[in-house]
C-alpha positions as CSV (number, residue, x, y, z in Angstrom):
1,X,1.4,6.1,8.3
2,X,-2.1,7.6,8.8
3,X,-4.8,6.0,11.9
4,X,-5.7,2.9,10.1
5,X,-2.5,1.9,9.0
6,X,-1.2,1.9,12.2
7,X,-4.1,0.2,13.8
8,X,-3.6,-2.5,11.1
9,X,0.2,-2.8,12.4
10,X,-0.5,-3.1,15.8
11,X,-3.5,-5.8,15.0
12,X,-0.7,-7.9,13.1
13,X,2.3,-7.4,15.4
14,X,0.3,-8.1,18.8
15,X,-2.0,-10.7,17.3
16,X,-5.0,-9.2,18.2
17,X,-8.0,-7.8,16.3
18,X,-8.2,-4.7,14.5
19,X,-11.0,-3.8,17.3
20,X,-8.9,-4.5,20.2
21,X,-6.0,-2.8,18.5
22,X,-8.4,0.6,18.1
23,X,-9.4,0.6,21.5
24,X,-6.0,0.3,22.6
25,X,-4.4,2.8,20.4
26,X,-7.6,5.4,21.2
27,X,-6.8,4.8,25.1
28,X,-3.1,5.5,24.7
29,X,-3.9,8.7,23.1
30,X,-6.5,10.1,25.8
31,X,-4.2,9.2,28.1
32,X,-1.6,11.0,26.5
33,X,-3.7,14.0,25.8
34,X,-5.1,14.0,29.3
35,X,-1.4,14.4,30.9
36,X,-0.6,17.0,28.9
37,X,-3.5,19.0,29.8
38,X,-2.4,19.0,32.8
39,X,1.7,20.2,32.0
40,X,2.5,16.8,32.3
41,X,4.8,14.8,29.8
42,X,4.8,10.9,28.8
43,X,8.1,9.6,28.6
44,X,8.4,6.1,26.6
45,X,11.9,4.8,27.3
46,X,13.7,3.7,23.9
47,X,11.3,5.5,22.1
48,X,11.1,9.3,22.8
49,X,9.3,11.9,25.5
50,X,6.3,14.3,24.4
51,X,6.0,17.3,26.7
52,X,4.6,20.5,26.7
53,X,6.4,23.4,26.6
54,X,6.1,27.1,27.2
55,X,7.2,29.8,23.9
56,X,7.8,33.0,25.5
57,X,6.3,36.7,23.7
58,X,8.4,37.7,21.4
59,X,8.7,39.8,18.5
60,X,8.0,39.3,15.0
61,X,7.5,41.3,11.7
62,X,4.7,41.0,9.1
63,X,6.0,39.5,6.2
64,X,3.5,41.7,3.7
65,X,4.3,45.1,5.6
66,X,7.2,44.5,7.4
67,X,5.3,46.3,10.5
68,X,6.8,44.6,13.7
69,X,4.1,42.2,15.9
70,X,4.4,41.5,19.3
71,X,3.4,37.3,19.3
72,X,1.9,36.1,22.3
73,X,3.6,33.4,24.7
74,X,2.1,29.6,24.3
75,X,2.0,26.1,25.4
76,X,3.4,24.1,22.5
77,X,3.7,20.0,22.4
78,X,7.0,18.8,21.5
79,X,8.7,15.5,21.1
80,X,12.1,14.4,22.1
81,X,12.8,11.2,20.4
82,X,15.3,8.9,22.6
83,X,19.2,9.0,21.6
84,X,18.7,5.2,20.0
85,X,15.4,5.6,17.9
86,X,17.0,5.4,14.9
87,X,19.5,2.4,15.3
């Protein structure tokens, strides 16, 4: 499901129009952005938590020479879908 599908979805399930359904969906993911900026996380109960994380340095090996790489440490988003997502 791409942008405009789900801003279709939303329009259908909460009766609203596809406008106000944009708006809302756009807001929800500045706000979401936003927080993680800042280290934060957003944690939607019965549906999952997006955080960010830190990946330490480590090292790796080029594939093509097999010379090894020392890859920096980064901030990565992840998602931790809640236990009952699926049911």
């Amino acid at each position: 499901m791409n942008k405009v599908e789900l801003i279709n979805a939303v329009a259908e399930k909460a009766g609203m129009t596809k406008v106000d359904a944009r708006k809302a969906i756009d807001a929800i993911m500045d706000v979401t952005k936003d927080e993680l900026k800042k280290d934060g996380k957003v944690a939607l109960v019965g549906f999952g938590t997006i955080a960010v994380t830190k990946r330490p340095a480590r090292q790796g090996r080029n594939p093509r020479t097999g010379k090894t790489i020392k890859i920096a440490a980064k901030k990565v988003v992840k998602f931790k879908p809640a236990a009952n997502i699926l049911k």
